[in-house]
N, C-alpha and C positions, 0 to 999 in steps of 0.2 A: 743766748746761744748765737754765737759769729757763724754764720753757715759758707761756706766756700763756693764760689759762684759756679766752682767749674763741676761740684756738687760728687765728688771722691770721699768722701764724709761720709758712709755711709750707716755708720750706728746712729747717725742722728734723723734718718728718716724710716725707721724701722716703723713705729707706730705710725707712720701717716696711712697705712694700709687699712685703719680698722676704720667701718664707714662709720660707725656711732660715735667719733672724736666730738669732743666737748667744742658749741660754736665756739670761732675763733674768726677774726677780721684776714685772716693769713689764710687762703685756698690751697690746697695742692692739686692740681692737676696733671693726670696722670694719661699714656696713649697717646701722646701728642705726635701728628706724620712730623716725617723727618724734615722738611724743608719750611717747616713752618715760623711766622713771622713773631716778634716780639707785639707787632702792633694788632696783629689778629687775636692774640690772645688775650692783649690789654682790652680788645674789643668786646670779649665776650662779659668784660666785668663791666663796663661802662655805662650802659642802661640803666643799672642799678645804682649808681651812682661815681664817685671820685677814686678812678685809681690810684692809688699812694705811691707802690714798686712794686715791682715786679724779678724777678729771677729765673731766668731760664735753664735748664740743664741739657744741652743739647745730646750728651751720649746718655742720657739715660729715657730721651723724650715723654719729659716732664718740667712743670714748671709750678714757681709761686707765684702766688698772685696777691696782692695786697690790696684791701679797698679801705677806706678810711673811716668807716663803723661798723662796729660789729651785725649792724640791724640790713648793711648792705648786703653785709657775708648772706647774713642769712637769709635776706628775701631771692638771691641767685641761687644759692643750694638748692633751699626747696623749689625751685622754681624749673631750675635744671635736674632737678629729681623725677617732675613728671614729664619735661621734655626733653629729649638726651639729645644737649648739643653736639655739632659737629661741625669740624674744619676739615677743610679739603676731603669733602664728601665722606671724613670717614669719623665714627662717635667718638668721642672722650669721655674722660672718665671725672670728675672734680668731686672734693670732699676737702672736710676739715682740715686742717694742717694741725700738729702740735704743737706748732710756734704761735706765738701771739701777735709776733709782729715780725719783719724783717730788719735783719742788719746784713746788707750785704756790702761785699768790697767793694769801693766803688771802681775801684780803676781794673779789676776784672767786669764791670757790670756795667761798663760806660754806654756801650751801644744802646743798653734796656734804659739808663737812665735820660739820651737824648730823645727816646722814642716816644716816655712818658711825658717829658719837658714838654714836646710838641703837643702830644696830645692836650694833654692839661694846659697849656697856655694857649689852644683853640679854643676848650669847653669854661674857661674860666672869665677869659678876656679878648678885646678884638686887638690885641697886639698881633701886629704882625710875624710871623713865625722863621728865625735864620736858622732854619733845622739845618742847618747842612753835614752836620755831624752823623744823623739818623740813616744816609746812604752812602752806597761808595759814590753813586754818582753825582757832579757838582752841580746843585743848584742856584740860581743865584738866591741870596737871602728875599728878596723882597718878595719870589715867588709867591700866589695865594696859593691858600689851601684851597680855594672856590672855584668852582669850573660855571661857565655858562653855557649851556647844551640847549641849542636848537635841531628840532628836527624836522628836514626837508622830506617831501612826497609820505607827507603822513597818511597812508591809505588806512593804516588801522592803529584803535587809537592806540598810544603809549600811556602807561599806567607808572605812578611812581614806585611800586611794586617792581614792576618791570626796570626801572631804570636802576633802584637799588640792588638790583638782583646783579645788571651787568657790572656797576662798578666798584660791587662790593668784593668781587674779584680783586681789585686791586690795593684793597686798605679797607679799613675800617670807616664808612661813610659814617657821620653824625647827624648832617642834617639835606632835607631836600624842599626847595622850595616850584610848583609848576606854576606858571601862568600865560595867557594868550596874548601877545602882545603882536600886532601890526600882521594879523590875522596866521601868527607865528605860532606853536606850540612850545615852549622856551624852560628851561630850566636853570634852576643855580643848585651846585651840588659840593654841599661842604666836605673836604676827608680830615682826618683826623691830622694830615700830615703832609706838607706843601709835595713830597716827592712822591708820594701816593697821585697826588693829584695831576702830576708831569708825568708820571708813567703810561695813568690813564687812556690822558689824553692822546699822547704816544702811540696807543694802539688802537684806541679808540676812534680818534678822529675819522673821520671819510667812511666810517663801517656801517652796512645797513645792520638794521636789526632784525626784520623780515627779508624772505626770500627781494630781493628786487626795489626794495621800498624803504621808510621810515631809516631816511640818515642820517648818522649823529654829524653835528655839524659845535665842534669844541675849542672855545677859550680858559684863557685865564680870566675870573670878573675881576674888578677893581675891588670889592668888597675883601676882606678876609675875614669876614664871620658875620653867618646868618643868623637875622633872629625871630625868632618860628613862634606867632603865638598862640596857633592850632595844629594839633596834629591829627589828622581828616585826609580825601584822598588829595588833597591839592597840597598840601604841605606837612613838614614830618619830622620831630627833633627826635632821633634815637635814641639822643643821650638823656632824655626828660621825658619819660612814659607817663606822667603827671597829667602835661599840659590838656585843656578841655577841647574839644571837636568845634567847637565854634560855629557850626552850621546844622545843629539842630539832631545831626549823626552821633547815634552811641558812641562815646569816647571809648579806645581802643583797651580794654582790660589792662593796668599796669604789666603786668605778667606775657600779657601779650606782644603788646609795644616792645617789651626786650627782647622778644623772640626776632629783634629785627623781623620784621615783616614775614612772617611764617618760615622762618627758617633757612627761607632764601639765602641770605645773607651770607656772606665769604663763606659760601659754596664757590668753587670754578662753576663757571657756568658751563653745560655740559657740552660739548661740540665745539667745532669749528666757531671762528667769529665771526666768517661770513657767510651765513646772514648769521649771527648770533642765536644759537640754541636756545628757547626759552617755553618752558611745557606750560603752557597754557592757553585758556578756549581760541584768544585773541591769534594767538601763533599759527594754532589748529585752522584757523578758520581762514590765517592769512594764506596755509599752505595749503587751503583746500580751494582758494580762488588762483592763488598761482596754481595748481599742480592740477588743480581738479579733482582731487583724490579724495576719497572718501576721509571722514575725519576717523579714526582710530581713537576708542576711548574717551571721543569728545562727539558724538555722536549724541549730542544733548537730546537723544532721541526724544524723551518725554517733555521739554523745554519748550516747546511750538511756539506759547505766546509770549511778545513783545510788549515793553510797557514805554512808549513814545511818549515823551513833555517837551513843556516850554513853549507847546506852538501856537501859532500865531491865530486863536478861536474866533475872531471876525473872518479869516478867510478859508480857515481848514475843512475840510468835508470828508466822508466815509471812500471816497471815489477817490479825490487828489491822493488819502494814505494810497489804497489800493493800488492805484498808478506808478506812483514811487517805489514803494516798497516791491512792487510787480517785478520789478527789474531784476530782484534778488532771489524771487521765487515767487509760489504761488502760494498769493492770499486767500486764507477761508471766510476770514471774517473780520469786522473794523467795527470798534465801538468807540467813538467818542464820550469820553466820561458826562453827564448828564449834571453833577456837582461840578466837575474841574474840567471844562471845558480845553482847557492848553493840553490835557492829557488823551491819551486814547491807546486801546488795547488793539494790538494785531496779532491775528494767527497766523502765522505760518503753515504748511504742507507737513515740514517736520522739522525738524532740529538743526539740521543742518543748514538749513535756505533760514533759518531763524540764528544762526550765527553769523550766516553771509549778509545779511541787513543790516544785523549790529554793527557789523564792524566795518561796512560799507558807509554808514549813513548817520552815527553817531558823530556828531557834532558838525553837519553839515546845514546848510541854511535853506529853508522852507521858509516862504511867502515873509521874508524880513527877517526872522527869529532862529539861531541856532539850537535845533532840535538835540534831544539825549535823548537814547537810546540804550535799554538796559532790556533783559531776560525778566520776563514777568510769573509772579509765585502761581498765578492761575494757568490751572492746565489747559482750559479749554474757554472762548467767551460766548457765556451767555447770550440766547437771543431774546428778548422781551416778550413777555406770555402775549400768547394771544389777542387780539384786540387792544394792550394798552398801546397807545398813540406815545413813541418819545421820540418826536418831531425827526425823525431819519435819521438818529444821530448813532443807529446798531445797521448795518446790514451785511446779511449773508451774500458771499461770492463764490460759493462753491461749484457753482454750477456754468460761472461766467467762462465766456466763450475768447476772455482776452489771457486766460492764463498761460506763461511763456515756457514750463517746461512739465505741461502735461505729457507729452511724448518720452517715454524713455530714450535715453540716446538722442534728446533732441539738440540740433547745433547750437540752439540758444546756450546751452551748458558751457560751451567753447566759447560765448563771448559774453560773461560775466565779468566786467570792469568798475574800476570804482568811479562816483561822480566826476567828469570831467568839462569843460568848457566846450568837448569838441563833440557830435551827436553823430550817430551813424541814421542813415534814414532809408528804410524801405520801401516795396510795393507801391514806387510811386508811377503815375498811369504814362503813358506814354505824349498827350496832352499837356502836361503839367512843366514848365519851363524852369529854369534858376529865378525868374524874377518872380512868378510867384511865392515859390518857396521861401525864397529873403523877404519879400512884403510877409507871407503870413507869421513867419517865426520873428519878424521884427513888432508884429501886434501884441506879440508876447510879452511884450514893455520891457524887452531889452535891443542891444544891438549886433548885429551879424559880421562877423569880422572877415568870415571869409569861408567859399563852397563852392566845392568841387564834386561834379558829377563820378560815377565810376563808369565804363565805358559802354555796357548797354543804356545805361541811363535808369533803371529799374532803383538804382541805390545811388546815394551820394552824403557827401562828407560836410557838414555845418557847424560853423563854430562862431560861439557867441563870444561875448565880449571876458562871463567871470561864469562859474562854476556855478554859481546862485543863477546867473539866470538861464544857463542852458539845466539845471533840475525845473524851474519853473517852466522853459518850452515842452520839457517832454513830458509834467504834466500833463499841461494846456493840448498839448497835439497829438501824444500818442493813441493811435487808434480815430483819428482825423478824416473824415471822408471825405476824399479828396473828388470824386465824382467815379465816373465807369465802375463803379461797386469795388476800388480800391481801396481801401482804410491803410493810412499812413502808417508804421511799424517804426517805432524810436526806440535807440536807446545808447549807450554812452561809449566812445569808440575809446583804443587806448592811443591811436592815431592825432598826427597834429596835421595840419595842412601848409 
């Protein structure tokens, strides 16, 4: 059957209506919004394996879709049977076709057939891609498909979830690679399509993601094709739901893997782009230290405890977490694991002050080592029965007289900041000069770059040389008895000097 691209034929799609059509390698999908892309749609067949062609019919918004085995067809049908995919936030409909394959014109079909070119000569080879057919607008040939995304004032972290969410907006993403480079959080982000990846960029560049924070900072890379050989949360091949986790993590469900990353995926992301809309706890949590606002439905009310690794168990103590984490809210309780000493459990007050930690202090550096910081499955930590001896490494702080926002309404609320190099510092006695201060915060074993009194002298402004070592002063000093029954008051200004 020659079907007409412009799709006026219409006795020959009468049967594509009935959902029990015999598998067939040829999809029809059907509901497709009006403005939507050839390359969005090629996207939805791509996880599951090699798109062959494609056929759009723009007045009757529907399209064919072709993958190159029948066993592809049918692991997306059923796949999209128990999740109903959707572009531009709105569902579609996809089912058998009663063709077996496509023959479409090519010279009505040109657009769909340069969209597939590119795609498939990204997913097949590292040829470089002269799509320039696939837009109106001119690119030069040599353009990558690959973006390099770094992001400046990372206060909360960025997940590769998060990063496909935003630039799946713009094309169909295949692959993502993160990693930390020159104390950078960096990424390389394959699209299906060199002008996908200029548009991006386009609107992407200079935008934060959070209110105030985490900004994308976008190239072209020299690479034009990543190759992914785990898919884990550090790296991601969408077009190969196969590949193994490599790090010990449940490898992602094939089934799931296609669902582009829960779904997210060529959704518009919801909102404005600046700060870029994105519904999750890390957002929540970002706009509840900017805004101070209660979290709405992320209110992980029952969430309290913290599960802290990595850290550095010759110098770590129940005290030091307390200290640190104090900043973010009030601690109940600290266990250092007894087996995994790098590890240890924190309570939190409630859910919230256990979202503002996380996302404060995950991936920040304690005593040499960069700490992670995840939501832990226990509700509550255990305190060790009665009389057994486990060398200090559980204690209860409930009762401690240093916690910063037992006071409802207390102003500590209003100066919740993320780690910074510069330290705010209080209740200091009238006795007590700048050069003490710079001697004792310099015993701290780093160095003091620069501090300034505020004009009664009661507070002033210290800033060490790196981030790591003004966490490690207000360790070491907060709550410092500096003599006339003053105790020293630290904690992280958003102020520079």
């Amino acid at each position: 059957i020659c079907l007409s691209a412009n799709g006026n034929d219409n006795k020959k799609f009468k049967g594509d209506d009935k959902m029990d059509g015999a598998p067939s390698r040829v999809l029809h999908i059907r509901k497709l919004p009006g403005e939507v892309t050839e390359t969005e749609v090629i996207a939805l067949g791509l996880p599951f394996g090699k798109v062959t062609n494609i056929l759009m019919l723009k007045g009757k918004n529907q399209a064919f879709l072709e993958l190159a085995t029948e066993e592809a067809a049918i692991t997306m049908v059923n796949y999209y049977s128990a999740v109903t995919p959707h572009l531009r936030n709105q569902p579609i409909y996809i089912q058998y076709s009663n063709h077996k394959e496509l023959k479409t014109d090519n010279t009505l079909n040109q657009r769909a057939q340069a969209v597939l070119q590119a795609v498939t000569a990204v997913q097949a080879s590292n040829a470089p891609i002269s799509g320039t057919t696939v837009s109106e607008s001119a690119v030069t040939p040599a353009q990558s498909p690959v973006l390099r995304i770094i992001i400046d004032n990372m206060y909360y972290p960025v997940t590769l979830d998060v990063l496909h969410q935003i630039f799946s907006k713009f094309g169909a993403v295949l692959k993502i690679i993160t990693f930390t480079k020159n104390n950078q959080f960096q990424a390389l982000l394959q699209f299906g399509d060199p002008v996908n990846a200029q548009q991006a960029k386009q609107a992407l560049d200079g935008q934060n993601i959070y209110n105030a924070c985490c900004t994308l900072r976008i190239d072209f890379s020299k690479l034009v094709n990543l190759n992914v050989k785990y898919n884990n949360d550090k790296s991601r091949d969408y077009t190969r739901p196969d590949l193994p986790s490599g790090d010990g993590q449940p490898t992602l469900d094939p089934a799931i893997a296609a669902a582009f990353a829960k779904e997210t995926s060529l959704l518009a992301v919801p909102g404005a782009l600046s700060p870029l809309a994105i519904p999750n706890a890390a957002a929540a949590a970002a706009a509840a230290a900017a805004g101070r606002v209660g979290m709405p439905g992320v209110s992980a009310g029952n969430n309290t405890v913290l599960l802290v690794s990595n850290l550095n168990e010759e110098m770590v103590t129940p005290q030091s977490l307390f200290t640190l984490f104090g900043v973010y809210g009030d601690v109940q309780r600290v266990k250092i694991l007894y087996n995994k000493k790098d590890s240890a459990l924190i309570q939190m007050a409630d859910g919230n002050q256990s979202q503002l930690a996380m996302s404060h202090l995950n991936g920040q550096k304690m005593y040499g080592k960069i700490i992670r910081v995840t939501l832990s499955k226990h509700q509550t930590v255990q305190l060790p029965r009665e009389g057994l001896d486990d060398q200090g490494l559980t204690k209860d702080f409930g009762n401690s007289p240093l916690h910063r926002f037992k006071k409802p309404g207390s102003k500590n609320f209003q100066n919740i900041f993320p780690p910074s190099a510069t330290l705010h510092l209080s209740n200091i006695p009238p006795s007590v000069a700048e050069e003490d201060l710079r001697t004792l915060f310099a015993n701290t074993g780093g160095t003091v770059k620069a501090f300034k009194f505020f004009q009664d002298h009661k507070m002033a402004l210290l800033q060490m040389s790196t981030v790591e070592e003004a966490i490690q002063a207000l360790i070491d000093l907060h709550n410092y008895n500096l003599g006339e029954s003053h105790h020293l008051r630290v904690s992280f200004s958003k102020s520079t000097i």
